[in-house]
Each structure stands twice: as structure tokens, then as C-alpha cells.
C-alpha positions as CSV (number, residue, x, y, z in Angstrom):
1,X,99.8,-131.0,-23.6
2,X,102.3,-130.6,-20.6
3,X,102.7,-127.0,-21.1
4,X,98.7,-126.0,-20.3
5,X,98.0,-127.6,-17.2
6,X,94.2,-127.3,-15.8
7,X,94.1,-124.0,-14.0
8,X,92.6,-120.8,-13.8
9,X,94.8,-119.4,-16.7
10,X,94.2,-122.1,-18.9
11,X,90.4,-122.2,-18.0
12,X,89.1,-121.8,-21.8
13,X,91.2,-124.6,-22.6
14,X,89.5,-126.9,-20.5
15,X,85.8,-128.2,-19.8
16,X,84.7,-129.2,-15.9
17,X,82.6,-132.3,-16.2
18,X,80.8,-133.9,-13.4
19,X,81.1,-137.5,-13.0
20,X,77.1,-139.0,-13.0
21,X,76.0,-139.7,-9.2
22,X,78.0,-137.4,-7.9
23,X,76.7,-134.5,-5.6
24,X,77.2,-131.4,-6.4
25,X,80.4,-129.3,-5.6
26,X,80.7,-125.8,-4.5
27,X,81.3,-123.0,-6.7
28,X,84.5,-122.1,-7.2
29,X,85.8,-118.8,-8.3
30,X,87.7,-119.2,-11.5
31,X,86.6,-122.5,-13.0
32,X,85.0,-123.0,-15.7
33,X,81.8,-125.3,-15.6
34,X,80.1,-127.6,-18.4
35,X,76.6,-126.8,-19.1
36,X,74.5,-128.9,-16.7
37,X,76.7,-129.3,-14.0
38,X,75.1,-128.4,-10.4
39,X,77.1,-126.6,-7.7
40,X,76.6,-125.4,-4.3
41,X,76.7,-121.8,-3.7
42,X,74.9,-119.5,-0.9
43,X,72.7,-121.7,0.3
44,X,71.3,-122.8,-2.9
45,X,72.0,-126.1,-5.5
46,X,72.8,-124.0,-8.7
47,X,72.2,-125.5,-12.4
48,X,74.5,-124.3,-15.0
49,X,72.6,-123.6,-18.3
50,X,75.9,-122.9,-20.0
51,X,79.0,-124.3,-21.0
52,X,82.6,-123.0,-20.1
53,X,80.3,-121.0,-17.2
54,X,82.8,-118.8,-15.1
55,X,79.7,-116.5,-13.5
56,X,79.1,-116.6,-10.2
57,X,75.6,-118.0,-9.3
58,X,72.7,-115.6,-8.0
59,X,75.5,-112.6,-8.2
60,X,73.8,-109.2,-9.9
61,X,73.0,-109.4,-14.1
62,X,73.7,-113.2,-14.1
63,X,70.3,-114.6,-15.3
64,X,68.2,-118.0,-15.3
65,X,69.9,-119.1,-18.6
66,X,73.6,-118.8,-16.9
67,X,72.9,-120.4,-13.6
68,X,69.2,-121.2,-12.2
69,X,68.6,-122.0,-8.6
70,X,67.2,-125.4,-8.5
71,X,66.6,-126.4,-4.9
72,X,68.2,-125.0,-1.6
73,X,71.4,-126.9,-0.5
């Protein structure tokens, strides 16, 4: 709907996919990422275990299940 545009308020609303073949991204504070999506982040390529992931990769208390480093960048 017009009214909930993707953003960082409307985050739950909405599901990041990555499109196959594609590289990863870097993080980005305040999305929300599908559950096997890689980003870039710290030096690291970062594989989501989660979906609608908004935790920063590697930061303190976020574990292997919510983002697992899976090769260096």
C-alpha cells in the first residue's frame, strides 16, 4: 500500500531479499534482512540465520544462529 513505504519505520512490514548471483551488500543499520542473505560488515561476509534480522553482525550477545561469519570480505 501507498501509505507504508519501505523504510526503517515500516521495517517489520517488509522482507530484504537478495536477488541470486548477486554479491553481497553491506550491513546497513536499520534494515531488516531475510534469513540467508550475506552482507558485508567489518571485514567479514556475514550469513543471516534469521529472517526479519535487524542485529548487527559480530556486535556483543548476537550469536552464530543470528548472523555467522562465513569468510572474510
Amino acid at each position: 500500500q501507498e501509505h507504508y513505504p519501505p523504510g526503517v519505520s515500516t521495517a517489520a512490514l517488509y522482507t530484504r531479499i537478495q536477488p541470486p548471483n548477486a554479491g553481497p551488500e553491506p550491513w546497513q543499520n536499520g534494515q531488516s534482512y531475510a534469513k540467508g542473505v550475506e552482507v558485508t560488515h567489518n571485514g567479514g561476509v556475514w550469513l543471516s540465520g534469521v529472517d526479519n534480522n535487524v542485529w548487527e553482525p559480530g556486535a556483543a550477545g548476537v550469536f552464530d544462529n543470528i548472523w555467522k561469519r562465513v569468510r572474510d570480505a
